[in-house]
C-alpha positions in Angstrom: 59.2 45.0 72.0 61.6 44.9 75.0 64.3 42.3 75.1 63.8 39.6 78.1 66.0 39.6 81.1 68.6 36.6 81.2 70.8 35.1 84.1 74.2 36.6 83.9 75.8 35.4 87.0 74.9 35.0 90.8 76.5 35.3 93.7 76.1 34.7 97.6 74.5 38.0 98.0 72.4 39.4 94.8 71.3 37.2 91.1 72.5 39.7 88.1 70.8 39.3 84.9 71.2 41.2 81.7 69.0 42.7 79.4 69.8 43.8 75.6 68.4 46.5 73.5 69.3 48.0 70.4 70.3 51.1 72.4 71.9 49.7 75.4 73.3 46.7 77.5 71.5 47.0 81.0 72.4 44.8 84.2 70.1 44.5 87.1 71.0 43.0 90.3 68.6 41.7 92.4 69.3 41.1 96.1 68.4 37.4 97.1 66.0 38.0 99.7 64.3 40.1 97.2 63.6 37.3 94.6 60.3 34.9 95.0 61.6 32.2 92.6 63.8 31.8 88.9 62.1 30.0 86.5 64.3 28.5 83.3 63.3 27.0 79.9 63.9 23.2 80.3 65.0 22.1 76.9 65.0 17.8 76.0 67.7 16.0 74.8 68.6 15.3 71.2 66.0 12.2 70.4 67.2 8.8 68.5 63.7 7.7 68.2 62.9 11.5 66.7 65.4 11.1 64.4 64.8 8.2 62.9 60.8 9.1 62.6 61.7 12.0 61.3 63.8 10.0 59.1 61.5 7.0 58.0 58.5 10.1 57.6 60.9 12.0 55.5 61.5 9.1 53.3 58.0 8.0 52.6 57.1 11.0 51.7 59.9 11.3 49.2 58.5 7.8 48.1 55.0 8.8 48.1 55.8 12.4 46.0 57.8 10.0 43.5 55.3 7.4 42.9 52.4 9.8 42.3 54.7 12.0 39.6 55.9 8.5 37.7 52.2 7.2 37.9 50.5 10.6 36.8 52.6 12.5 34.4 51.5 12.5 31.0 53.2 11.6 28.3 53.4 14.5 25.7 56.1 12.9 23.2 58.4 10.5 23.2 61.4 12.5 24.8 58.9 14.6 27.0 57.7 12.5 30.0 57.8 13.4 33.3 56.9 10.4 35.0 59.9 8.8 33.4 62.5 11.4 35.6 60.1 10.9 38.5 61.3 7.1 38.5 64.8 7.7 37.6 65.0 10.7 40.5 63.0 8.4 42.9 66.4 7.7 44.7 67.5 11.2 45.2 63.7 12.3 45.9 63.6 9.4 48.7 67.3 10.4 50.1 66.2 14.5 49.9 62.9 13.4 52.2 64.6 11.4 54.6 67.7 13.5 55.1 65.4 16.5 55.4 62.8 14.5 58.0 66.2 13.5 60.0 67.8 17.0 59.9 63.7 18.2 60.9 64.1 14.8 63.7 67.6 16.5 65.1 66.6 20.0 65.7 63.1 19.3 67.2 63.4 19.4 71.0 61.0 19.8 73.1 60.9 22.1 75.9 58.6 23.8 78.4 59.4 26.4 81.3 60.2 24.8 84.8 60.7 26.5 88.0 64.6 26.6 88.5 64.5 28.3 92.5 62.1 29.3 94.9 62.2 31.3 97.6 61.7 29.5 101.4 59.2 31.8 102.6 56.8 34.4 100.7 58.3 38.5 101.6 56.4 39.5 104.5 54.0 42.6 103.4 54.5 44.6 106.8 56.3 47.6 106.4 
């Protein structure tokens, strides 16, 4: 699969982007009056509010996985139940699920490709 171009720099005259391979670095300079429009990747902003769903999502699930393992293990002896260490665990269970729904809260952002530039007129076709 070929590597996509990316912005490298721009100046008055041409937009230069780069493109890496496993075999090569290319450049390709594009003259201004050449280029119809740039589009970007728009990426949101870290989230509070997905944070702390993730967070609150994280935990009850933690709670939920803790509740059904004290409340369904079986009790094979009487130094051999697992429900028992679901109960004593549920803190670090509940604390595992909510750090990992915040940490899941964090690095989800949104994004969605926007145009960046657009050229003022379409290239006429005459030649």
């Amino acid at each position: 699969a070929e590597a996509a171009w990316q912005f490298e720099h721009a100046s008055a005259d041409t937009l230069t982007l780069r493109r890496r391979t496993q075999e090569s670095d290319e450049l390709l300079s594009v003259p201004w009056s050449k280029t119809l429009r740039i589009d970007t990747i728009v990426v949101a902003p870290r989230s509070a509010r997905r944070i702390l769903v993730g967070t609150a999502v994280g935990g009850l699930v933690g709670f939920a996985v803790s509740y059904v393992g004290a409340t369904r293990g079986r009790c094979h002896a009487e130094l051999s139940c697992p429900g028992v260490a679901f109960a004593i665990l549920m803190p670090e269970i509940v604390g595992t699920g909510a750090l990992i729904g915040g940490i899941a809260g964090y690095a989800n952002r949104p994004w969605h490709w926007s145009t960046a530039w657009h050229a003022p007129a379409a290239p006429s076709t005459d030649h």
